[in-house]
Each structure stands twice: as structure tokens, then as C-alpha cells.
C-alpha positions, 0 to 999 in steps of 0.5 A: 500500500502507498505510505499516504494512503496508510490506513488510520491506526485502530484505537486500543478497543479497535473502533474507528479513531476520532480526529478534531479537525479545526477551520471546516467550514468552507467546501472548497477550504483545506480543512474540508479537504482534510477531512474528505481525506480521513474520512476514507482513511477510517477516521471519524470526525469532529470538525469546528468552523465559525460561520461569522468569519467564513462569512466575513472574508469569503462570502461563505453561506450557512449551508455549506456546513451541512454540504460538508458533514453530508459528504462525509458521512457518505464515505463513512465516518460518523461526524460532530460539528461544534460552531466554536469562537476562537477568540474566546479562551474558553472555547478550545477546552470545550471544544475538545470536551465535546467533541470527545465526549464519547471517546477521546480525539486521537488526532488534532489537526489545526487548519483554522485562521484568521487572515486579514491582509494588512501591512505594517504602517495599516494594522490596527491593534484590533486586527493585530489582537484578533489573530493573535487570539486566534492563531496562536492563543487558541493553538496553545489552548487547543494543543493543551486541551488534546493533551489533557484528555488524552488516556495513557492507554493511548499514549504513541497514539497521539498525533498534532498537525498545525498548518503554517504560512510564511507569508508576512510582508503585507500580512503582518499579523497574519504571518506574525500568528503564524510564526507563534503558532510555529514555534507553539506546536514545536514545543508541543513535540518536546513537551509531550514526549512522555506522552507519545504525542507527535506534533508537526507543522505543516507549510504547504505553500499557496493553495487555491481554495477560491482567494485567488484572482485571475493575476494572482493564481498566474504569477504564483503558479509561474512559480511551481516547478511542476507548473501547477498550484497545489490543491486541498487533496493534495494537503490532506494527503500529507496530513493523513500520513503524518497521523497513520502510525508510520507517520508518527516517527516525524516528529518535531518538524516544520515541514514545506510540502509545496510543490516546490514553490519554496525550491 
């Protein structure tokens, strides 16, 4: 079998594991990707997304969360969708109370963002705060919570992926977060040793999940090696590996899974 199409390593009781996958709010957004990908791989879900600011930057509508969750459960895997806040401290604890509250979230895959663009001599302190609380506070919060509800009998089972950007001219608090939040999940890796947990930050360069305009998309696909952009399906591949039992001895990493764009 392909090593990134590993299936999803049993839970102790052999049932399907259960994965909190954050930013699913968007058909065409990479955490959806991720999730379409783990769904076939054997993974049960709970996903989180925050319609105001789906909303507010893409234009998203209400229903395509429930677009989502009925795709994925067409390829089988029993899915939870917690509407959650990230600004506010208190949410990544109860987002990981329920959505283990049946069993415990094996894998936490950190695809949500905040991303305003906004320059250096432009960013409000409002922005700045906001993704800040976002991007990297609920990270810290998010990766604690998975740990502290983790079971020792699950310990080597734990897995963290947190997706990155290098992208901070004219995106300061965007790739500022960003930065913090590297540095966050790394830590994490270390920290969590005794635990079992591996976790690793994924960078997969620019992907086309519908931002892009028509110049945009032209001059950042001018620089793909293999002449084309990447796509959600390609990410989720990635991340599906880095969860599967294979993919638990890398660990600690900042990985680029570009294309090559960064070559």
C-alpha cells in the first residue's frame, strides 16, 4: 500500500479513531479537504468552523456546513460539528470536551485562521489582537486541551498537525500568528514526549481554495516547478500520513510540502 494512503491506526478497543479537525467550514477550504481525506482513511470526525468569519472574508453561506458533514458521512465516518469562537479562551477546552465526549480525539489537526491582509504602517491593534487570539492563543489552548484528555492507554497514539504560512510582508499579523503558532506546536513535540504525542507543522505553500484572482493564481503558479498550484487533496494527503502510525516517527518538524514553490 502507498505510505499516504496508510490506513488510520485502530484505537486500543479497535473502533474507528476520532480526529478534531479545526477551520471546516468552507467546501472548497483545506480543512474540508482534510477531512474528505480521513474520512476514507477510517477516521471519524469532529470538525469546528465559525460561520461569522467564513462569512466575513469569503462570502461563505450557512449551508455549506451541512454540504460538508453530508459528504462525509457518505464515505463513512460518523461526524460532530461544534460552531466554536476562537477568540474566546474558553472555547478550545470545550471544544475538545465535546467533541470527545464519547471517546477521546486521537488526532488534532489545526487548519483554522484568521487572515486579514494588512501591512505594517495599516494594522490596527484590533486586527493585530484578533489573530493573535486566534492563531496562536487558541493553538496553545487547543494543543493543551488534546493533551489533557488524552488516556495513557493511548499514549504513541497521539498525533498534532498545525498548518503554517510564511507569508508576512503585507500580512503582518497574519504571518506574525503564524510564526507563534510555529514555534507553539514545536514545543508541543518536546513537551509531550512522555506522552507519545507527535506534533508537526505543516507549510504547504499557496493553495487555491477560491482567494485567488485571475493575476494572482498566474504569477504564483509561474512559480511551481511542476507548473501547477497545489490543491486541498493534495494537503490532506500529507496530513493523513503524518497521523497513520508510520507517520508518527516525524516528529518535531516544520515541514514545506509545496510543490516546490519554496525550491
Amino acid at each position: 500500500m502507498d505510505q499516504l494512503s496508510q490506513p488510520a491506526p485502530s484505537s486500543v478497543s479497535g473502533e474507528r479513531p476520532l480526529a478534531l479537525i479545526t477551520g471546516v467550514g468552507r467546501p472548497v477550504g483545506i480543512g474540508a479537504g482534510i477531512a474528505r481525506e480521513l474520512a476514507r482513511q477510517g477516521w471519524d470526525l469532529a470538525v469546528s468552523y465559525w460561520s461569522p468569519y467564513d462569512e466575513r472574508v469569503s462570502g461563505s453561506k450557512p449551508h455549506e456546513v451541512a454540504e460538508i458533514l453530508h459528504e462525509l458521512r457518505g464515505l463513512g465516518a460518523a461526524v460532530h460539528a461544534i460552531e466554536a469562537d476562537l477568540t474566546d479562551p474558553a472555547t478550545p477546552a470545550r471544544l475538545l470536551a465535546g467533541a470527545g465526549s464519547t471517546r477521546p480525539v486521537r488526532a488534532l489537526v489545526l487548519s483554522h485562521a484568521e487572515s486579514v491582509d494588512s501591512s505594517i504602517l495599516d494594522t490596527s491593534v484590533e486586527s493585530f489582537d484578533r489573530h493573535f487570539a486566534v492563531n496562536a492563543r487558541a493553538t496553545w489552548l487547543l494543543v493543551k486541551a488534546f493533551a489533557e484528555q488524552l488516556p495513557e492507554g493511548l499514549h504513541g497514539l497521539g498525533r498534532i498537525v498545525a498548518l503554517t504560512s510564511d507569508h508576512t510582508a503585507h500580512n503582518l499579523p497574519y504571518g506574525a500568528s503564524k510564526g507563534a503558532l510555529d514555534r507553539i506546536v514545536l514545543a508541543a513535540a518536546r513537551e509531550f514526549g512522555h506522552l507519545g504525542i507527535s506534533a508537526n507543522v505543516l507549510n504547504p505553500g499557496p493553495i487555491d481554495t477560491g482567494w485567488m484572482d485571475e493575476s494572482t493564481r498566474d504569477a504564483l503558479t509561474a512559480r511551481q516547478p511542476g507548473g501547477r498550484l497545489g490543491r486541498p487533496e493534495d494537503v490532506a494527503a500529507v496530513v493523513a500520513f503524518l497521523l497513520s502510525g508510520p507517520g508518527g516517527w516525524i516528529n518535531g518538524q516544520l515541514l514545506k510540502a509545496d510543490g516546490g514553490f519554496s525550491a
